[in-house]
N, C-alpha and C positions, 0 to 999 in steps of 0.2 A: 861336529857334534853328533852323537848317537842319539838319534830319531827315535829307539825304543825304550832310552832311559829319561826321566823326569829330572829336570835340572832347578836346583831351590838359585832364583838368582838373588833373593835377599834372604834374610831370616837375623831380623835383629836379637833375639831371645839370644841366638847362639855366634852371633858376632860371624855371619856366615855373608860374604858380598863379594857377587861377580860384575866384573866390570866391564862394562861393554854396548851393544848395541842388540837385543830379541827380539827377534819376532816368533810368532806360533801363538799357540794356544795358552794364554797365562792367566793366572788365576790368582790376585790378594786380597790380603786382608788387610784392611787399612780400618783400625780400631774396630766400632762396631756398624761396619760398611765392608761391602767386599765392590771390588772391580774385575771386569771383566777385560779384558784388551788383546790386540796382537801386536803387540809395543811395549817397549819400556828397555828408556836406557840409562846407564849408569856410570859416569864418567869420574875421570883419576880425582876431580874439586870435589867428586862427592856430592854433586847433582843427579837429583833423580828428576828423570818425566815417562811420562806416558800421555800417547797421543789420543784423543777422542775414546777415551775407555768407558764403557755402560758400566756405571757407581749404582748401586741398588743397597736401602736399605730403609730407617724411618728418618724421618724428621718431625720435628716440633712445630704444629699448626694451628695457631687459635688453643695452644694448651691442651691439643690433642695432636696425638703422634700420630703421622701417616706414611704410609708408604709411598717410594719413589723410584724411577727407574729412567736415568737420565748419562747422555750423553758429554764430556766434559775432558778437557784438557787439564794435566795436573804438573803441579813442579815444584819439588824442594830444592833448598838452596845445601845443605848437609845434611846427615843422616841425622845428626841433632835434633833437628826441625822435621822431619817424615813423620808422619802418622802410620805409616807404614809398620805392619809386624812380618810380615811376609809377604812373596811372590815366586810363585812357581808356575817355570814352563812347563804344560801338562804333553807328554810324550806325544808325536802322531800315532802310537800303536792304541792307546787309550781313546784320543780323540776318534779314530777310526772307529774302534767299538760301541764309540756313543753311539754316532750317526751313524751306523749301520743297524742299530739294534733299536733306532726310534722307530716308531710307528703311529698311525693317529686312532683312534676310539671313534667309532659314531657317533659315540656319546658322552664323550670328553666334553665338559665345560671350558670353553675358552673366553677367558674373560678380555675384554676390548682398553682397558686401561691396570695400569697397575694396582694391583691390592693386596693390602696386608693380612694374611689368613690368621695369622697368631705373633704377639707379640709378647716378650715379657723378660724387660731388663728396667732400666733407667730411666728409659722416656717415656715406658708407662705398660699400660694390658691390655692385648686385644685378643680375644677366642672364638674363634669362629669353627672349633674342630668340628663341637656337636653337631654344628647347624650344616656341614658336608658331611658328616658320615654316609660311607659306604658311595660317596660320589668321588669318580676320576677327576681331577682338576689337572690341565695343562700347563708346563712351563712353571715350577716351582721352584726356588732358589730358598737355601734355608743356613742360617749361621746356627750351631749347634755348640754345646761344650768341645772344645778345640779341636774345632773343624768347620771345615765348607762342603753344603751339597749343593750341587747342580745336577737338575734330574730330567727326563722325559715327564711326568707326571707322579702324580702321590695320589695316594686312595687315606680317607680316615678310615680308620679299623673300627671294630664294635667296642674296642677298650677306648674309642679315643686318640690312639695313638697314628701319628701317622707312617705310612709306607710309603718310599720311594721308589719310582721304576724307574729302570735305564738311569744309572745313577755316574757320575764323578764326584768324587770323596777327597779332599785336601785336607790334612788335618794332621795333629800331633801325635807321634805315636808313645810308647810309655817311657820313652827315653826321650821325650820332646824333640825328635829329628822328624823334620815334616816329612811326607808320604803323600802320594796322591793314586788313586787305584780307580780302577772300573766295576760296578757291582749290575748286577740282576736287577737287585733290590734289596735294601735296607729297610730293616722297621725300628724307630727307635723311640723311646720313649721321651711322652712329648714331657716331663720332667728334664728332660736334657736339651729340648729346644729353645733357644733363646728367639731367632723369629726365623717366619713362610711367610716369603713371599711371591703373589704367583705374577710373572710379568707379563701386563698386556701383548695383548698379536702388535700393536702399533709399534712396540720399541724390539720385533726380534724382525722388522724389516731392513733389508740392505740399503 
C-alpha cells in the first residue's frame, strides 16, 4: 500500500469496496455521524466492523439535540444494512502534516466535555457562532455540505463564519469521487455547515 496516496475503502454512492483488513488513519461518514477509527474491515460475506471508533455527532435528548463524543464498536451484517456512505484511509503524508503543524494557543478555550457549537439539520438548531466570535476554540470536528473537517481549532470571523486551522478535509469532489487533503485553513460559510462540534480534552485521551 502507498503510504502517500489516500485509499476510499468504501464509498457506496459509487459502488466502490475494498475488501480486507485497515488499519491507519480512517475517517467516515456514517449518515449524519462521522467516525473516527484505526480499524475497519471488510470481508468477501459483506461484513463490515470497526473496532472501538470515537462516533461524534447529535443525538435527540429530552426533545433537544445534543452533542456526543463516544467510544463504540460497530458491525453490519451486508452493505444493505451499513449506514455507512464512506470511509477513507487518510494517507500518513497528510496525517504527518496535521500533527506536525498543530500547535496550542494560551488562549485557546478548551472545553472539558463535548459541545455542540452549531447545529442545523433534522434534529434541530443550535448557534452559538455569535456568542465565540473572534475566540479560538480547540479540537473542532464539523460535518459540512459533502464533506468532513477535522481541524486543530476554528476562530468565528466578524461575518460569523467560521475558520478552520490545521485542517483534514474528506469530502466530495464535483465528480462525487471522495478526496481527502490537508489545508492551513479553511473559511466557509456557516450557510454550508450543517454542524461544529468541539470535543472535550476527556475523549482525545489514550
Amino acid at each position: 500500500m502507498n503510504d502517500s496516496t489516500d485509499l476510499v475503502i468504501y464509498d457506496a454512492l459509487n459502488n466502490r469496496i475494498n475488501y480486507g483488513s485497515f488499519t491507519g488513519s480512517i475517517i467516515s461518514k456514517c449518515q449524519d455521524k462521522i467516525i473516527f477509527s484505526d480499524n475497519l474491515t471488510i470481508s468477501n460475506s459483506e461484513e463490515i466492523s470497526i473496532s472501538q471508533g470515537l462516533v461524534v455527532g447529535f443525538e435527540d435528548s429530552d426533545k433537544n439535540a445534543s452533542a456526543f463524543s463516544k467510544k463504540s464498536d460497530f458491525s453490519w451484517n451486508s452493505f444493505k444494512e451499513t449506514p455507512l456512505e464512506y470511509a477513507v484511509l487518510v494517507s500518513e503524508n497528510i496525517m504527518e502534516q496535521y500533527n506536525k503543524d498543530q500547535f496550542p494557543f494560551p488562549f485557546t478555550i478548551s472545553l472539558c466535555h463535548t459541545a455542540g457549537l452549531y447545529l442545523n439539520n433534522n434534529k434541530g438548531e443550535i448557534d452559538h457562532l455569535d456568542f465565540f466570535k473572534n475566540e479560538i476554540l480547540q479540537n473542532p470536528v464539523s460535518l459540512i455540505e459533502n464533506g468532513i473537517i477535522m481541524a486543530d481549532r476554528v476562530v468565528i470571523n466578524e461575518k460569523g463564519d467560521p475558520v478552520f486551522y490545521d485542517c483534514i478535509i474528506v469530502g466530495r469532489d464535483e465528480d462525487d469521487e471522495i478526496k481527502a487533503s490537508y489545508e492551513l485553513f479553511v473559511n466557509v460559510d456557516d450557510k454550508n455547515v450543517l454542524f461544529i462540534i468541539i470535543l472535550g480534552i476527556e475523549e482525545l485521551k489514550e
